[in-house]
N, C-alpha and C positions, 0 to 999 in steps of 0.2 A: 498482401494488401498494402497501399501506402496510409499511411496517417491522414487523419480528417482534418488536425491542423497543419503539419508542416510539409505534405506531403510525402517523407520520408518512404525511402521502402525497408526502413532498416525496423521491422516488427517483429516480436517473438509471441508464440504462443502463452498466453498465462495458465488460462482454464477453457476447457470443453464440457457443456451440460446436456450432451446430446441435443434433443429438438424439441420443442415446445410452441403451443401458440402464444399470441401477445395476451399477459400476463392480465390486461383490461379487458379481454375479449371476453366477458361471461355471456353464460347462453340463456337463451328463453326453453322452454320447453319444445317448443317446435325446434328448436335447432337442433335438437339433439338429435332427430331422426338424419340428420345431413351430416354429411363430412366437416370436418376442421382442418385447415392449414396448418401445418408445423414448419416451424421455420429452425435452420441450425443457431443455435446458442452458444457463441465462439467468443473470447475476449483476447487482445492481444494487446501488448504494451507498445509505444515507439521508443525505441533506445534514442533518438535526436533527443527527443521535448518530454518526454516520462508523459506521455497521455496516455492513459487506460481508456478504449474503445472496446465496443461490440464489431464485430464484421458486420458490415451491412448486408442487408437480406429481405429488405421490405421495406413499401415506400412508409413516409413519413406521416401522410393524411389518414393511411388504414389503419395506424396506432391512436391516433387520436379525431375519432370519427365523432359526428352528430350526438351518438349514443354513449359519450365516455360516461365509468360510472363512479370514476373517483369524485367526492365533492367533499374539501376538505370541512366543513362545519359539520363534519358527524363524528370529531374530537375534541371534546372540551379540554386537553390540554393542550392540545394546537390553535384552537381560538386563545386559549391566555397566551399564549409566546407570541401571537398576531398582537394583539392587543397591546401586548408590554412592548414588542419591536416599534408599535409607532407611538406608541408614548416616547422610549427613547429618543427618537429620530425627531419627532417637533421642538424637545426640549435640547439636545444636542445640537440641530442647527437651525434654531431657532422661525421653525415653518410658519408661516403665516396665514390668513384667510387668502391672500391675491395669491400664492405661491399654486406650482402646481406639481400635483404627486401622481407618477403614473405607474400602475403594477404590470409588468410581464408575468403572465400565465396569472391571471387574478382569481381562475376557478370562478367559485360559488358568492364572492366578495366577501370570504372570509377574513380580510385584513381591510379592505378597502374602507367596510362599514365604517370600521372605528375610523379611518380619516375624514369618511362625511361626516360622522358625529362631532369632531373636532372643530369643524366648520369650512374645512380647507379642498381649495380645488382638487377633484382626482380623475383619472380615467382609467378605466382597467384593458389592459389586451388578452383577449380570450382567442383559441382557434374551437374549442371544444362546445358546440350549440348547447348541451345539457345543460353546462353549470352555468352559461352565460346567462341563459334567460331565467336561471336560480338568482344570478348576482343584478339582473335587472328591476328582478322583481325585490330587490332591498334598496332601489332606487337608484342607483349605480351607471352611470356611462360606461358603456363595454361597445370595443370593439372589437368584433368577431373577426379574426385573422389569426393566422401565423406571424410572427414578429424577426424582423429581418431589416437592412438597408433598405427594402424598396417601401416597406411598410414606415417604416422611420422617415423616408422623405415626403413620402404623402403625409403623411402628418406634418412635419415642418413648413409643408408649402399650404397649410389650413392655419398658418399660427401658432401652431404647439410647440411649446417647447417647455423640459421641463426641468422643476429647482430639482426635484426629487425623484429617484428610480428604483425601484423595488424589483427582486427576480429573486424568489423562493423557490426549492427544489424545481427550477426549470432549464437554467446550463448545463446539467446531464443529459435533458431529454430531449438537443436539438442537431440534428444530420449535419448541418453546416455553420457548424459553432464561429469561425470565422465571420460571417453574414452577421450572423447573429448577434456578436459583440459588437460588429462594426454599427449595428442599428443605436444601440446603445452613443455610443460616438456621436452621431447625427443628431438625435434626440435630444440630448442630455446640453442643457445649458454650459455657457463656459466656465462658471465657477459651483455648477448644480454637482449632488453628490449621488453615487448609487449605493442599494446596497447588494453582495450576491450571497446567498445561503446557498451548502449544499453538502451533502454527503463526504465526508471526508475519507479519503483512499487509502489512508492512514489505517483509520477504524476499521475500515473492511478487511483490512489484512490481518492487524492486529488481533480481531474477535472472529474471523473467520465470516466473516458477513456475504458468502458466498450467495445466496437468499437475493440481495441486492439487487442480483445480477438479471436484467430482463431485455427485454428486446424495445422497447420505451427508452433505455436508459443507454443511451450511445458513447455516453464517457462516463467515469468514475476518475474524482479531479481532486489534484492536487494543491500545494500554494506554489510549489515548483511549475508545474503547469501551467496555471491560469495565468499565473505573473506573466508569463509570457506569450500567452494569446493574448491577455489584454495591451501590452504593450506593442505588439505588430499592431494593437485598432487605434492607439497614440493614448490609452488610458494607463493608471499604475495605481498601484494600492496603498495606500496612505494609513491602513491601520486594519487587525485582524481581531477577530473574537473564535477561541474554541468553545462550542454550544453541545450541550449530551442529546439535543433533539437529533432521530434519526440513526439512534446509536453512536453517533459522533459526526457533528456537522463543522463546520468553518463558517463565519459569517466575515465577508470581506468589505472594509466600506474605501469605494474607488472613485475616481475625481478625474477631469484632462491631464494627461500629460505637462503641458505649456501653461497650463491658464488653472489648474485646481488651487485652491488658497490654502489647503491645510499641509500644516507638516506631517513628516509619516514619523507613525509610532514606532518605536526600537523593537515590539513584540513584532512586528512583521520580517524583520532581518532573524529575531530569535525561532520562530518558528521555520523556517526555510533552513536553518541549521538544524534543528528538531528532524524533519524529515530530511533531511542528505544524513544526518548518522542514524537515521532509522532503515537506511538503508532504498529508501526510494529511486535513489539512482543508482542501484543494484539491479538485474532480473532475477537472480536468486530469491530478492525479496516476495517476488509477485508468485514465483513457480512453485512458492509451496502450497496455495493457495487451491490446486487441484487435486493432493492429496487430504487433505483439511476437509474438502467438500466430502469426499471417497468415507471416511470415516464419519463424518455426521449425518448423513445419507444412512450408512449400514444402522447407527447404533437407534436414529428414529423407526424403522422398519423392525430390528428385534424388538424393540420397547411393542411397537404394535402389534407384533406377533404374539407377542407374549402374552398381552389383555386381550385379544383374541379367544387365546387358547386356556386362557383363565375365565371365559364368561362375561368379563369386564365392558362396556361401554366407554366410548373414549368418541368425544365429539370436539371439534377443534373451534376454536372462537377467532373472528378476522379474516373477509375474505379479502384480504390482501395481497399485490401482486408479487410481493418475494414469499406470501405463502405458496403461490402458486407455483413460482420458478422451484422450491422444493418442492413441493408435492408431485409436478411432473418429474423430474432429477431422479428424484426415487421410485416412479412409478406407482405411489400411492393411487387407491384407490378406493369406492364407497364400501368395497367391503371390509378396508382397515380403519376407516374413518367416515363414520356412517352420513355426515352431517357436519355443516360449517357453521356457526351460526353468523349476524352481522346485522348492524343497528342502522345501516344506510338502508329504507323504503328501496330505492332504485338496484338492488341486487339482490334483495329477498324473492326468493317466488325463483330466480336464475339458477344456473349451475358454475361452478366452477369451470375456464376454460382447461381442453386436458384431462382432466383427472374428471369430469363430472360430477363432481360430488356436490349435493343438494346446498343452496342459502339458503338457512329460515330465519326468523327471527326469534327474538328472545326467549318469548314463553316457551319454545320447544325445549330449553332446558330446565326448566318449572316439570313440564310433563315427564320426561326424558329421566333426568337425573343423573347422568353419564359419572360415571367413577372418576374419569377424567375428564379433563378441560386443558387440550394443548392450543396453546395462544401463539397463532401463527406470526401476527406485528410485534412481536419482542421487543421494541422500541417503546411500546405500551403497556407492558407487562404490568406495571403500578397503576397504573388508568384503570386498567381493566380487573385486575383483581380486585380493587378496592367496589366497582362498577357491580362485579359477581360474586358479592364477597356473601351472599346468602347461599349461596351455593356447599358452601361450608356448613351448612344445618344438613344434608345428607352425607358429607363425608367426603364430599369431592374434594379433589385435590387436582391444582396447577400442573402444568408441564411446559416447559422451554426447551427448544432444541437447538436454540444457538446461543450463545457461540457452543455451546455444550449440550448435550440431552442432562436435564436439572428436573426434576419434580419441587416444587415450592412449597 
C-alpha cells in the first residue's frame, strides 16, 4: 500500500487482527438473523513520514452512518475535560461574544454546550445524523457533513470564518487526512488558533493499546507525524500538552504558518525528541506490538476459561469499539461473556458487532451479580468502578485486560 499522507510505498507491516466488522456497527435484534461484513484488520507503518495507518478496506460514509452509536455525553468525565478545555481556551486567548468557535466532529454538543453557555459564537460539523439531531436539540448549529476543503470553502463563501477550531478524537478517523487538514487552512482565520486532541502512538505502544486498533481509526499519530502533515497544509504547532485521557492523548494547539502570532513553546521541540529516542523512527519499535496483542489475547481467554469452568459469572461493562476490536481478536463469545452491560439508551436492547454478545443496561447487574466485571474502556477504569462501586456488597471484583490481564 502507499501512505495516505506522503504517498510513499515504503510501508511495513506493524500488526495483523485477522477480520472484524466496524467496531460501531452494533445490531438490532433482527440483524442477527443476517450476515455481517468482515473486513481485514491490518496496520502498517510509512518508513518516509512515521504515520501509522489501517489498510483501507471500506468506504468512509459506511463507518460512520445515520445510525452511529457513539454519543459522547454518556461520560461524565469526558463532559469535565470538554468543559475545562473550553474554559481554558476562552481564558487563554481571550474568546469573546463576536468571536467564532467551530468543533470538527461535534458529536452530541458535548463541548460546544459549554461555549453557548459562555455566550460565544459556535458551529459544530457533524457527518453522523444521530448525534447531530442529539447536539441540536441543546440548541446547537450543526452542520451535517463530512469536513474537508470543499466543505471549508462553502463555508468561507457564506462568511465563516473562524477565531477558534476544535478537533477532538477526529484526525484518526479521516481516509484523506490531507483534505482534511487542508480544510482546517481554509477555515481558520489568519491569526485564529486550533486545537487537535488525539490518541498518542506513543501510549499505544508503550501499554500495548492494541484494542485501539479499529477500522474507524485510519491513523494512530504521532507529534513526528502530524508536524508534518500540518506543515505541507502551511500550518505548525506553537505548543503541546500530554493529557492521560484516552490512555494517553497529545493535545496540539496549531496557528498559520505566515500569519499565526504565538511563539512556539520549547515543550514541542522537547517532546519530538521524547519520541525519536523512544524509538518512533525505528520499526522495531511498532513490530513488537503483534506479539504483545498474541499474549494478551491468550492470557484474557484462560482467565475466562477458567470462571467458566469454576461456575463463576463474569459480564463485561462498556460496549466500546476497542472492546469490540478484542473481543473479535480473541474470538470471544456469549458463551465466555454472557452479557455487556452500557449506559448509552441507543445500544442497549443491541448486540455487540462480531462477537454478538447481548447490551443491557444497568440493573442487569443488580439481578445478575456476576463475580466479575471486565471493563472493556480501560481508559475508564476509575469512572466506572467508583460508578459500580455497590457492586462490591456481593463480592464482585474488577478485571482489566490491558495493557495487562489485572483483577482490581
Amino acid at each position: 500500500m502507499k501512505c495516505r499522507h506522503c504517498q510513499s510505498d515504503q510501508c511495513f507491516e506493524v500488526i495483523d487482527l485477522g477480520h472484524a466488522p466496524p467496531s460501531n456497527a452494533y445490531l438490532s435484534p433482527a440483524q442477527l438473523a443476517r450476515p455481517e461484513i468482515w473486513y481485514p484488520l491490518r496496520v502498517m507503518v510509512c518508513s518516509e513520514c512515521w504515520l501509522m495507518q489501517t489498510v483501507d478496506v471500506t468506504d468512509y460514509s459506511q463507518l460512520f452512518d445515520a445510525d452511529y452509536a457513539y454519543f459522547s455525553s454518556y461520560s461524565a468525565s469526558w463532559l469535565a475535560h470538554a468543559k475545562n478545555l473550553v474554559t481554558h481556551l476562552i481564558t487563554r486567548f481571550h474568546l469573546t461574544p463576536e468571536q467564532l468557535v467551530v468543533e470538527v466532529a461535534a458529536n452530541d454538543g458535548y463541548l460546544l454546550q459549554y461555549v453557548k453557555d459562555a455566550g460565544i459564537r459556535c458551529l459544530g460539523i457533524e457527518p453522523t445524523l444521530s448525534t447531530a439531531i442529539a447536539a441540536r436539540e441543546k440548541g446547537l448549529e450543526i452542520e451535517t457533513c463530512f469536513f474537508g476543503t470543499q466543505t471549508a470553502d462553502q463555508l468561507s463563501q457564506k462568511g465563516c470564518q473562524a477565531d477558534c477550531m476544535i478537533a477532538n478524537n477526529v484526525l484518526a478517523h479521516v481516509p484523506d487526512i490531507n483534505d482534511f487538514v487542508g480544510g482546517f487552512t481554509r477555515l481558520l482565520k489568519p491569526t485564529g488558533v486550533i486545537t487537535f486532541e488525539f490518541p498518542h502512538v506513543l501510549a499505544l505502544l508503550q501499554h500495548h493499546q492494541f484494542d485501539t486498533i479499529y477500522h474507524e481509526h485510519f491513523s494512530y499519530l504521532s507529534l513526528l507525524s502530524v508536524t508534518r502533515i500540518l506543515q505541507q497544509q502551511g500550518l505548525m504547532v506553537f505548543d503541546v500538552e500530554q493529557l492521560t485521557t484516552h490512555g494517553g492523548s497529545l493535545r496540539l494547539y496549531v496557528q498559520h504558518q505566515q500569519t499565526g502570532p504565538h511563539a512556539t513553546n520549547p515543550q514541542v521541540n522537547a517532546l519530538l525528541d521524547l519520541e525519536r529516542e523512544a524509538g518512533l523512527a525505528y520499526p522495531a519499535t511498532y513490530q513488537a506490538l503483534n506479539q504483545q496483542a498474541i499474549e494478551a489475547k491468550h492470557a484474557l481467554l484462560a482467565f475466562l476459561l477458567t470462571q467458566k469452568q469454576a461456575g463463576n459469572t463474569v459480564v463485561a461493562y462498556g460496549a466500546a469499539a476497542k472492546g469490540n476490536t478484542f473481543l473479535n481478536y480473541a474470538g470471544i463469545r456469549p458463551d465466555l461473556l454472557e452479557a455487556v452491560v452500557d449506559r448509552n439508551p441507543h445500544k442497549q436492547g443491541k448486540y455487540l458487532p462480531g462477537s454478538r454478545i447481548p447490551i443491557v443496561d444497568e440493573t442487569y447487574l443488580r439481578e445478575r451479580q456476576p463475580r466479575y466485571i471486565l471493563i472493556l474502556p480501560w481508559n475508564l477504569t476509575t469512572e466506572i468502578i467508583e460508578q459500580l462501586s455497590y457492586a462490591r456488597q456481593w463480592g464482585a471484583q474488577f478485571v482489566r485486560a490491558i495493557p495487562a490481564l489485572e483483577i482490581l
